[in-house]
Structures are given as C-alpha cells and as structure tokens.
N, C-alpha and C positions, 0 to 999 in steps of 0.2 A: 314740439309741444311737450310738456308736463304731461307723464303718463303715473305720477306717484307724487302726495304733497301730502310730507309730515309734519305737525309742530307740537311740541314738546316745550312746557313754560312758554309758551309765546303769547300776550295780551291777554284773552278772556279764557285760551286754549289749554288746559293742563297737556293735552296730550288727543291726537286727535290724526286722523288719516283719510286723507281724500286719493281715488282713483281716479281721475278726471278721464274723459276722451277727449275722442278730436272733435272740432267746431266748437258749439257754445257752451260754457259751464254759466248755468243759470244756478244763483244764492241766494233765495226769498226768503225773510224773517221779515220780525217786527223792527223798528228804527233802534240799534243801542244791541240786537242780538250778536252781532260781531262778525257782520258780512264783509265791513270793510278791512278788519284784524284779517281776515284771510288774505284780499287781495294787497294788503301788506306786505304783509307773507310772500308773497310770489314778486314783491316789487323787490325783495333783498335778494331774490335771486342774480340782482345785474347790478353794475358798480353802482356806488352814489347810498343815501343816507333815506331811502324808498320814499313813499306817495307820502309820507304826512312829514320827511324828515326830523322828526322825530331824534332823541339822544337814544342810546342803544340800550342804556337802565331805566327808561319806558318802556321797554317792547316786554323786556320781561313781567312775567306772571304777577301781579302784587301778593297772592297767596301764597306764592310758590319759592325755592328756596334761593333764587336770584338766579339771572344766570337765561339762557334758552337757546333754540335751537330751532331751524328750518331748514328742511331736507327735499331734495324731488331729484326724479329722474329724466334725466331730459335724453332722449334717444337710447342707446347705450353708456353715458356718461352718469352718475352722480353726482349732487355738486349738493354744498350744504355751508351753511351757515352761522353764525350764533357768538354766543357771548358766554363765559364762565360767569362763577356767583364772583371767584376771586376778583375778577376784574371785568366788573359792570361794562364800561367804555373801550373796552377792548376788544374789537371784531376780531375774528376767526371764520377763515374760509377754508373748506375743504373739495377738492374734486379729484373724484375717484381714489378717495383715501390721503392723498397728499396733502399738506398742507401747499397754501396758494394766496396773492393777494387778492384782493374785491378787486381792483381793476383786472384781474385776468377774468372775474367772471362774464365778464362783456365778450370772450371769444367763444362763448357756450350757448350764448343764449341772450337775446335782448327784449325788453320790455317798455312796453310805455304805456298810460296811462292817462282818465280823465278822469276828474273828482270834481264834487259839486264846491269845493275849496277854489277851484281852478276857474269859475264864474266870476274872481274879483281879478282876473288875471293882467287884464286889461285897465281898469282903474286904479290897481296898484304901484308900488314901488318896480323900477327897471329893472331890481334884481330877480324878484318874482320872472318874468318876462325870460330875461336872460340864461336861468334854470333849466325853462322851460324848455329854450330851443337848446341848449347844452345837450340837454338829455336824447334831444333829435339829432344832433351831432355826433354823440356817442355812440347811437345805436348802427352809424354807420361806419363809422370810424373809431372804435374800441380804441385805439392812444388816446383818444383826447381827454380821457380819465385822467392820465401818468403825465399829460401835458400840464392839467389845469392844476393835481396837486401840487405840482412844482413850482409852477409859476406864485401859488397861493402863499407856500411856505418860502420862497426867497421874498417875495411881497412883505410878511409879516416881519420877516429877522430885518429886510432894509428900513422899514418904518420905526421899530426899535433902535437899528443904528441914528436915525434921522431924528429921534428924541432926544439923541445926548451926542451931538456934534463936535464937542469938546473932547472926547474919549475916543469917537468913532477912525476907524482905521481905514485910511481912503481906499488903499487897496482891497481888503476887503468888502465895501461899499459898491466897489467897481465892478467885483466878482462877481455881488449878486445882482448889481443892475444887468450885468452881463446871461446869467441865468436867468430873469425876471424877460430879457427881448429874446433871449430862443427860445425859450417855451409859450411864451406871449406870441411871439409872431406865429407858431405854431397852432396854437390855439385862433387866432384871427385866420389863419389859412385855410382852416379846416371850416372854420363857421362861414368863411367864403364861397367855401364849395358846395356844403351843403345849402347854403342859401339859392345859386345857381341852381343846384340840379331841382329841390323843393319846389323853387318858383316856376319852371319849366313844368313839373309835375301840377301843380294845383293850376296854368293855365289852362292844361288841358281837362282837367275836370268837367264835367254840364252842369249847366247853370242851375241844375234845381236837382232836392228839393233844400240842399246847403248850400249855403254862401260862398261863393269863390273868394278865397284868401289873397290878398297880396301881399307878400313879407319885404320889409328894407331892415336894416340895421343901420342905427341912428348913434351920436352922439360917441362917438370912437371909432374910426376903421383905420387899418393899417396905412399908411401910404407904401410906396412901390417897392420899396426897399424894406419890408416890416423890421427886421431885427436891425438893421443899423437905425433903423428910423426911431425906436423905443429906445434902444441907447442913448441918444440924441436925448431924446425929451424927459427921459432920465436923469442923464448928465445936468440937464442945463435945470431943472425944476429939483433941484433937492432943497432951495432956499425955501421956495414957497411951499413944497411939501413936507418942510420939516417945521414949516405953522399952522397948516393945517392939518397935522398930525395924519397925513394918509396919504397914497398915489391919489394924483390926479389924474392920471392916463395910464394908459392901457387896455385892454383887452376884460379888465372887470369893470370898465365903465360902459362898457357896449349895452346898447337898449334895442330891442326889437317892438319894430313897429309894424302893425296887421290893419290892414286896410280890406272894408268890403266893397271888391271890383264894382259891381254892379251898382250901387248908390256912390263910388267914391265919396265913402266917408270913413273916417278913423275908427277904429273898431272900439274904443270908448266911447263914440257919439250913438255909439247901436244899440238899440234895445237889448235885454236879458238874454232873449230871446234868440236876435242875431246871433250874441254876441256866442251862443253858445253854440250854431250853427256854424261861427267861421272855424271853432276850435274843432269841431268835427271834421270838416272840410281837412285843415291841415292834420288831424294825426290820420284820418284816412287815406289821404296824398301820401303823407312819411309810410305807411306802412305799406302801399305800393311802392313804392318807391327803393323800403330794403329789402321787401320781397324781389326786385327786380336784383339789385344789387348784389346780393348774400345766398339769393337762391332758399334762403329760408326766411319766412313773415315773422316778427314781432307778435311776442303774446304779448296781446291786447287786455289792458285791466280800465270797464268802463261802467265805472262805482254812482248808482243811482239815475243814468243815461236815460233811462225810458218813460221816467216820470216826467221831463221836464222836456220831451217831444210830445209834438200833438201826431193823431192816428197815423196821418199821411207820413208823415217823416221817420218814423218810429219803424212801419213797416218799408219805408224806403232802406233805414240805415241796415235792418235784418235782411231783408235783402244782400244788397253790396257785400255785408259781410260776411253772409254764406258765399257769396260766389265767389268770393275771394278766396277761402282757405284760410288756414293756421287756426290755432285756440285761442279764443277768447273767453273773458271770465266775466259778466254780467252779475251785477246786483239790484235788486226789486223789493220792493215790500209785499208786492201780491205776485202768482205765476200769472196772471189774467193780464201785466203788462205785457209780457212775453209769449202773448198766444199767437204768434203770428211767427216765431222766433224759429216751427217748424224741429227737428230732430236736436234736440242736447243731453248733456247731464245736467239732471233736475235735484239740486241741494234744498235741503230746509238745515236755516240754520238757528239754534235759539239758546240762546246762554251758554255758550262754547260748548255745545254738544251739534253735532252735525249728521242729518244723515240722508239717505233719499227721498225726496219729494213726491 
C-alpha cells in the first residue's frame, strides 16, 4: 500500500500531501474539486500513460511553472515520477533515488482502476477493450510493458518503410518484421495466460450480487507457432499493408469480448447497469487473482463507484473489499455514500487543497 502521496504542480495540486492507511481511502468534494487528479496521481505510479491517458504537458499545473511531480512510499521503497518545465513530454522515473524506466515501476507496485469513462467500454472501439485488459496483463506480468513498447515501435518504423517501397531496404524490413513476431508473440502469450487463469477465476465467483464475466479474445489470436506464424503473415501481407497504410495483423488488432454468463448476452446488449456490474466482477476477480499470484493486492483506484450502485450492491462491493485487504482509493460527492464503508481515511477534497474529512 501507499503509506505517503505527494504532488507538486500536478493538475489542480500546487503542492499537497496525503498519509493514507491501509484499507479504504475515501475522497468526497463536490464534482470538478479534483478527487479524480489524485487518483491520477496514484495511477503513474505503474507503467503505462494512467486512468484518463492523458499527454504528460496536461498533467502539469496550468498556473504553475511547467513541469510536475508525484512521489509515495510504497513499503520501504520510494518511487516518484514527473516531468521537467524543460521537457514537458519527457517522463522521468525515480526509485529509491535512481533514476529508472516506467516499465520498471510495474515490479514495485501495481494498480488498476475503474472510472465512470470506463461505462463506454463495451460500446466502444476494440482498442478502448484491449487497454483494458493490457493493463490486467501487466499487473501480473510487469514485461508485457517492454513487450508491447517494442513491438509498438518496430510497428511504426515498418509502416514507414511500407510507405515508400521504392527506397525501403528489404533487409531491414525483415529485421523488424522479425522484432514485430517476438515481441508480438510474446505479447499474445501472455494475454493467453492471463485470459486462462481470469476465466478460471471469474467462474468461480457467486452469482450475485455482480454479474459473472465471461472473457474470449476475438478477431487476432496467435496460432501454434505464434512468432513464426506473425513472420508468416508479415512476410506475405506487406502489399496489402502498404495500401492500407497499417498492420493488418497482429496482436494490436486483438479485441476482448465480455459476455454476462448468466443471461448469455454480450456485454454491449446489457443495460448501464449490468454493464457496469460485469466490470466490477472482472477487476474484483483480477485483484484476487494477483493477490494470489504476487502475494501482494493491487491498489485499487475506484473513481465515482458508489453512485452508480444501488444499496444492496454498494454494501455488497464494501464488503468483499474489506475482506479482502490491500488499499483502495474511493471517490464520492457525499461521505453518506460510504456509510457502510466501516473503518478508512476520510479526505475532503475542494479546489486542490485537501484535508480530513
């Protein structure tokens, strides 16, 4: 858990310090007072671009002189984050004084998250989807950070070469299809597994009072041989992927599809309601899941949650969650959602000043 969380130029934060405990960090203001800029905040603590993905010359202060910084203590470790004024776009990671990449902050600490943004998840584009469960991948498997940027950046430079075929260097071409199927396959191996172990975990869920998730992965899976196999269709598709200006295959065209068991129906055919039921379901499932794994739970960041439960489920999810363990970080507009929520740290948060509730 975060036993210490500073930000300094971060979003609406000039500078600011939370001691949090263990179990629930409840953050009540009004809508707009900057409850979700914290759990922001705590989402750069683990690799990846946090909850609103966001450019990193947003995150900083607009009053302030460019530039910001987020800091916590996770056990005996320090770890910290941020951006200079010099170079807006430029992440900097630090732990325990060292400098370090974001993908190493995935061995310190992992995070996930549910946001009222995350209600379109299901009727949106497959990359939205895909994100999604990445970020579930990662949190058990910290390479598949070093995997996916790799595979992202030989992706880009091949599509470049495949824009101007007249110039392009075959060998070179070959090199990075060659890099694009081991980090590809890599990437499909890992999403294999966590799919396995996920679906095994969300079977055994009870059926109320959240919806049992079914997870497949749709529309790209490796076949048997993954890295020869992406070479393959590499090799043979550079005509047509150098008219449609993009990969047609691979491991970034993977879609995850969530089915709720009990009505078998597609989780876009589901009410709001459901839909927002089966998302609970699966990051509750994932966070048993790494808890069992890692020997250490997932801080939990779950932005507006309580509003959009009715009584029964509300106290059902505070429930589960106490009995679980690890820290969680809740946000409310009133503490009267959370009266049932039992022992936390109780934040008022209101125009980037924060303090106890």
């Amino acid at each position: 858990m975060l036993s210490r969380l500073s930000l300094t130029e971060f979003r609406s934060y000039a500078d600011a310090l939370i001691a949090p405990g263990p179990g629930f960090v409840v953050l009540t203001g009004e809508n707009g007072a900057g409850k979700t800029n914290i759990l922001e905040a705590v989402s750069l603590l683990s690799p990846g671009r946090g909850l609103r993905r966001a450019s990193l010359s947003e995150m900083a202060r607009s009053e302030g002189p460019g530039g910001f910084s987020v800091a916590a203590r996770i056990g005996d470790v320090d770890i910290g984050t941020g951006t200079l004024p010099t170079a807006p776009e430029r992440r900097q990671v630090r732990i325990n004084g060292a400098a370090a990449s974001a993908n190493a902050l995935g061995k310190w600490v992992s995070v996930l998250w549910l946001t009222p943004a995350m209600d379109r998840l299901f009727s949106e584009s497959a990359s939205g989807r895909r994100q999604f469960f990445d970020r579930l991948v990662l949190a058990l498997e910290p390479g598949h950070a070093h995997h996916s940027a790799r595979y992202e950046a030989a992706m880009r430079a091949r599509n470049k070469l495949l824009a101007e075929p007249e110039t392009a260097d075959p060998s070179w071409l070959a090199a990075l299809e060659a890099g694009m199927a081991e980090h590809g396959a890599r990437i499909a191996e890992a999403r294999e597994r966590t799919l396995a172990s996920l679906g095994e975990r969300l079977k055994a869920q009870p059926e109320g009072p959240f919806a049992r998730a079914g997870l497949a992965l749709d529309r790209w899976r490796p076949a048997e041989n993954a890295e020869e196999g992406l070479k393959r269709e590499y090799r043979e598709g550079r005509g047509r992927e150098a008219a449609a200006g993009r990969a047609l295959s691979g491991p970034h065209r993977t879609d995850l599809i969530v089915t709720h068991i009990a009505k078998n129906r597609a989780a876009d055919q589901c009410s709001t309601g459901e839909q927002k039921a089966l998302l609970l379901s699966i990051i509750l499932a994932h966070a048993d899941l790494v808890a069992e794994r890692t020997r250490a739970r997932p801080v939990l960041l779950l932005d507006e949650v309580a509003a959009h439960l009715d009584p029964l489920r509300r106290e059902a999810l505070f429930g589960r969650l106490a009995g679980a363990g690890g820290q969680v970080w809740m946000t409310g507009t009133e503490p009267s959602l959370f009266g049932t929520a039992g022992d936390a740290t109780w934040l008022a948060v209101d125009n980037g000043r924060i303090h106890a509730a």
